[in-house]
C-alpha positions in Angstrom: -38.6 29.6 13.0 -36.1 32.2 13.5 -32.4 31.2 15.1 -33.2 32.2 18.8 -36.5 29.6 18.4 -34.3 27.0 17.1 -31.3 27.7 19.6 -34.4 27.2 22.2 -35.1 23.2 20.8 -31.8 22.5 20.6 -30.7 23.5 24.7 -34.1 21.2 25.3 -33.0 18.3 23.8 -30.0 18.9 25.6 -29.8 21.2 28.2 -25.9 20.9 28.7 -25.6 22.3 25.7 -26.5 25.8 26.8 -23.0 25.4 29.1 -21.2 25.2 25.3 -23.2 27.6 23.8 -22.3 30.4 26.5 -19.2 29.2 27.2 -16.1 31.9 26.0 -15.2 29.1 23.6 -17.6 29.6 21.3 -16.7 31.9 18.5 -20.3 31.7 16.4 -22.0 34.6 18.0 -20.9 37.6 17.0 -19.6 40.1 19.3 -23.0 42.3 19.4 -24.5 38.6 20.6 -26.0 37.8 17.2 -26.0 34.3 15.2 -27.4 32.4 12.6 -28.8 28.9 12.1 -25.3 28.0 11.0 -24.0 28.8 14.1 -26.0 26.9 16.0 -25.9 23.9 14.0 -21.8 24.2 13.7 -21.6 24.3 18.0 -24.1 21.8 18.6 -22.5 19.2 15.7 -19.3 19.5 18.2 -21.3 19.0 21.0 -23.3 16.1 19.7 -19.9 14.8 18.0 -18.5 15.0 21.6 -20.9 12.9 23.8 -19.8 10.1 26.2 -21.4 7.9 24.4 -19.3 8.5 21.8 -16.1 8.2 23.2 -12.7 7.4 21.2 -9.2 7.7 22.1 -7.9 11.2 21.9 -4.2 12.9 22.0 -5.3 15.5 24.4 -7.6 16.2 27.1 -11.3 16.0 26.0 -13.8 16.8 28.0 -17.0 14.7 27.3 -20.8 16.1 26.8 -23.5 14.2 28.7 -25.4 11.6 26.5 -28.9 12.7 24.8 -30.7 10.2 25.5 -32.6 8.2 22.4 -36.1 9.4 22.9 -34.6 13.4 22.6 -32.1 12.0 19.7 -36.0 10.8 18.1 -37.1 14.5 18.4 -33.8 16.2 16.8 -33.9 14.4 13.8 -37.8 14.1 13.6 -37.0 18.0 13.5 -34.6 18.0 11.3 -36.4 15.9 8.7 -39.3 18.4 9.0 -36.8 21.4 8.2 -35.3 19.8 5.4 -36.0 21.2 2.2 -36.3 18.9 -0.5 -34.4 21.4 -3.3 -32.6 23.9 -2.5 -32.4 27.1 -4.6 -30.6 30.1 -4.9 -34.4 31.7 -3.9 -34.3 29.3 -1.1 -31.6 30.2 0.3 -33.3 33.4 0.6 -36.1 32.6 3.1 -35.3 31.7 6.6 -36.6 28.1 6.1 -33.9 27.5 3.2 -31.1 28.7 6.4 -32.5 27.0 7.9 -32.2 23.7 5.8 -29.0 24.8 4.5 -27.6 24.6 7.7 -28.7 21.4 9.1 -27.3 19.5 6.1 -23.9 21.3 5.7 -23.2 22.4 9.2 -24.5 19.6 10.7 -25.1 16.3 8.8 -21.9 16.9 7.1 -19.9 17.7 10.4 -21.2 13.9 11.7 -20.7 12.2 8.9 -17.8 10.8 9.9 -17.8 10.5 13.4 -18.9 7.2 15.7 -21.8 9.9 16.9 -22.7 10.3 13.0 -23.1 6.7 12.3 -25.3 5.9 15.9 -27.3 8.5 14.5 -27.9 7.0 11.1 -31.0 5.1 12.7 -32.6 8.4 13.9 -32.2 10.0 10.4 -35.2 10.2 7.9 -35.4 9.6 4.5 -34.0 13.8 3.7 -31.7 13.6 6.5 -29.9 10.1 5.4 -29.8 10.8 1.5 -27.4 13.6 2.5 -25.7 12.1 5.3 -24.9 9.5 2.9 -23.6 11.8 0.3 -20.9 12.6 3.0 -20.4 9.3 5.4 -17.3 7.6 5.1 -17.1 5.9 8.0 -14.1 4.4 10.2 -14.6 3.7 13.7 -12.3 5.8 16.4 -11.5 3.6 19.0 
């Protein structure tokens, strides 16, 4: 899967992400238009971080993201889990699968880890994808 393909699954599970994504805001793509799967994962944790559902009292202005709904929240982590390697290895990290892995543990487990979003999602999470959520979730609700 290259970062284009994955960029792809993540504006179906929830197509107001591609808003964020384009939006001037978002300083991940480079300025010839290229990214990684870091920078995907890093935007959409802030989106998915973000979502009404999840709202908490904040100091400024926020707008909220729409909801993914459970059945596409079922799919993202069903993903993830598939994507997630079980070692990871300098080698690894060489291959686009080992990105790839890389980045949905430490740009986006770790980013909602300790967020109300991160701990809704905790049911969603497989077996890969809560063993390192867990390594990182300290969790206090935001009201």
């Amino acid at each position: 899967m290259s970062p284009t393909d994955f960029l792809g699954l993540m504006f179906e599970i929830a197509p107001a992400f591609r808003a964020e994504w384009e939006s001037d805001n978002n300083l991940f793509v480079q300025e010839d238009g290229s990214y990684n799967f870091q920078s995907v994962c890093c935007v959409f944790s802030h989106y998915f971080i973000d979502q009404e559902k999840h709202k908490y009292v904040s100091r400024n202005e926020k707008k909220w993201n729409p909801t993914i709904a459970d059945s596409e929240l079922v799919f993202l982590f069903d993903l993830f889990e598939s994507n997630i390697d079980d070692i990871e290895t300098t080698d690894s990290l060489k291959t686009p699968e080992g990105l790839l892995s890389n980045a949905i543990c430490t740009c986006f487990l770790e980013n909602i880890s300790q967020t109300n979003a991160g701990e809704y999602a905790k049911d969603f999470m497989g077996n890969k994808s809560r063993t390192y959520f867990d390594h990182w979730h300290i969790y206090s609700k935001r009201l």
